[in-house]
C-alpha positions as CSV (number, residue, x, y, z in Angstrom):
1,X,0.0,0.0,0.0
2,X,1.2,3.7,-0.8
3,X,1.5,5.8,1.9
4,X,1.3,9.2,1.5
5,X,2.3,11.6,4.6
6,X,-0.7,14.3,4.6
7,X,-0.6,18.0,5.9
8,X,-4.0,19.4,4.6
9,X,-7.2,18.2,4.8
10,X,-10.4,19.3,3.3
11,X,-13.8,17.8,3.5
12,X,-17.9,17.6,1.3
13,X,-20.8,16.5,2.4
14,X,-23.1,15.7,-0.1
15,X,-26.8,15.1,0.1
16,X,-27.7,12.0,-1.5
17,X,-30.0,9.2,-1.0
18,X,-27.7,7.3,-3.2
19,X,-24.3,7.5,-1.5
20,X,-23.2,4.0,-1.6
21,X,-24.2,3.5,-5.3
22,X,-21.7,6.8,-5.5
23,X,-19.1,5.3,-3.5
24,X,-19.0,1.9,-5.2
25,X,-19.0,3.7,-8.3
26,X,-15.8,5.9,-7.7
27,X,-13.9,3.0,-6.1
28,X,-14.7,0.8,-9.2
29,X,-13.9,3.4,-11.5
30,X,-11.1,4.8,-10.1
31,X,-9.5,1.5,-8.9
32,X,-8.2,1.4,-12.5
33,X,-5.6,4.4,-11.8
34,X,-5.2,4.0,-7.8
35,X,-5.5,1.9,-4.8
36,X,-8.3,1.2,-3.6
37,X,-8.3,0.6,0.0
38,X,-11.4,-1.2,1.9
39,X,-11.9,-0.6,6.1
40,X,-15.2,-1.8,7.2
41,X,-17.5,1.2,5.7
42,X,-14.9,3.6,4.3
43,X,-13.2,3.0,1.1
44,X,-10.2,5.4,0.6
45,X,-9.0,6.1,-2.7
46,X,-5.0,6.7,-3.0
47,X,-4.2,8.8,-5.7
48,X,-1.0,10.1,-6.9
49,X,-0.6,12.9,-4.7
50,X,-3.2,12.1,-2.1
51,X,-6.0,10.5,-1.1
52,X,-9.9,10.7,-0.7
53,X,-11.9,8.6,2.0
54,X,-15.4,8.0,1.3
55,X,-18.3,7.1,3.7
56,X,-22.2,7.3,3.5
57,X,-25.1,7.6,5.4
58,X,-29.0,7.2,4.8
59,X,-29.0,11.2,3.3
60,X,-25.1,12.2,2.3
61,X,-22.3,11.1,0.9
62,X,-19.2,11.8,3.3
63,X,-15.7,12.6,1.2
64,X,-12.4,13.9,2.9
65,X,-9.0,14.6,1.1
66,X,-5.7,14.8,2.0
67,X,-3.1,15.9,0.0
68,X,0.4,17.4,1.4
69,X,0.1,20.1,-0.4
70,X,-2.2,23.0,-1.3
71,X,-1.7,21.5,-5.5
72,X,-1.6,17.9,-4.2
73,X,-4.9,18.5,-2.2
74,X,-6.3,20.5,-5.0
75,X,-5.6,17.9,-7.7
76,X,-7.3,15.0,-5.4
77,X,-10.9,17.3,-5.1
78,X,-11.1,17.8,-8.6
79,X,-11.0,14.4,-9.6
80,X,-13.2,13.5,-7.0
81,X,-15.5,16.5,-7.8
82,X,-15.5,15.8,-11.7
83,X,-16.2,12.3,-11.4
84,X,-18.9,11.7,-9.0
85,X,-20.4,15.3,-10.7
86,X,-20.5,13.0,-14.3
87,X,-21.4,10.0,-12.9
88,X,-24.4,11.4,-10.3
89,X,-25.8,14.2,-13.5
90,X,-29.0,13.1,-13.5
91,X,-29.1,14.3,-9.6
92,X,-27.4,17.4,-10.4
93,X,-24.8,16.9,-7.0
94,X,-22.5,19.4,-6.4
95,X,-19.3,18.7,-4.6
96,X,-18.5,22.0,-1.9
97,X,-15.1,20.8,-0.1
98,X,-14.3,23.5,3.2
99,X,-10.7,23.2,4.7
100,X,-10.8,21.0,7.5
């Protein structure tokens, strides 16, 4: 497993009923390019330059990046952002991330 040592943190919550269709989605899809890593119900995604756990509950879809650095971090929420925005269009999600 990659490690990657991690200095800023940001985090979205986004309302969705289908959160672990989302999840799945972005691990399966992503898993091409990264690690995927599974612990219990959070699946962490490692990407190059950081990473981006994801969790879910009945009404939101949990993410939180790490990155250890402000382009790192950047890079991690926009492919996160882009990806779950294609693949959830017909619900019209919008990813917010706030600095944790």
């Amino acid at each position: 497993m990659t490690t990657h040592e991690t200095t800023l943190r940001s985090h979205a919550d986004v309302p969705t009923l289908r959160g672990e269709r989302w999840r799945k989605q972005l691990a399966s899809h992503l898993g091409r390019k990264c690690e995927v890593v599974h612990d219990g119900d959070t699946v962490t995604l490692m990407l190059a330059g950081g990473s981006c756990a994801l969790t879910h509950d009945d009404t939101t879809l949990h993410l939180a990046a790490a990155g250890p650095d402000e382009n790192a971090l950047t890079e991690v929420q926009q492919v996160i952002a882009v990806h779950l925005q294609r693949f959830a269009a017909d619900e019209g999600l919008r990813v917010t991330w706030n600095r944790a």
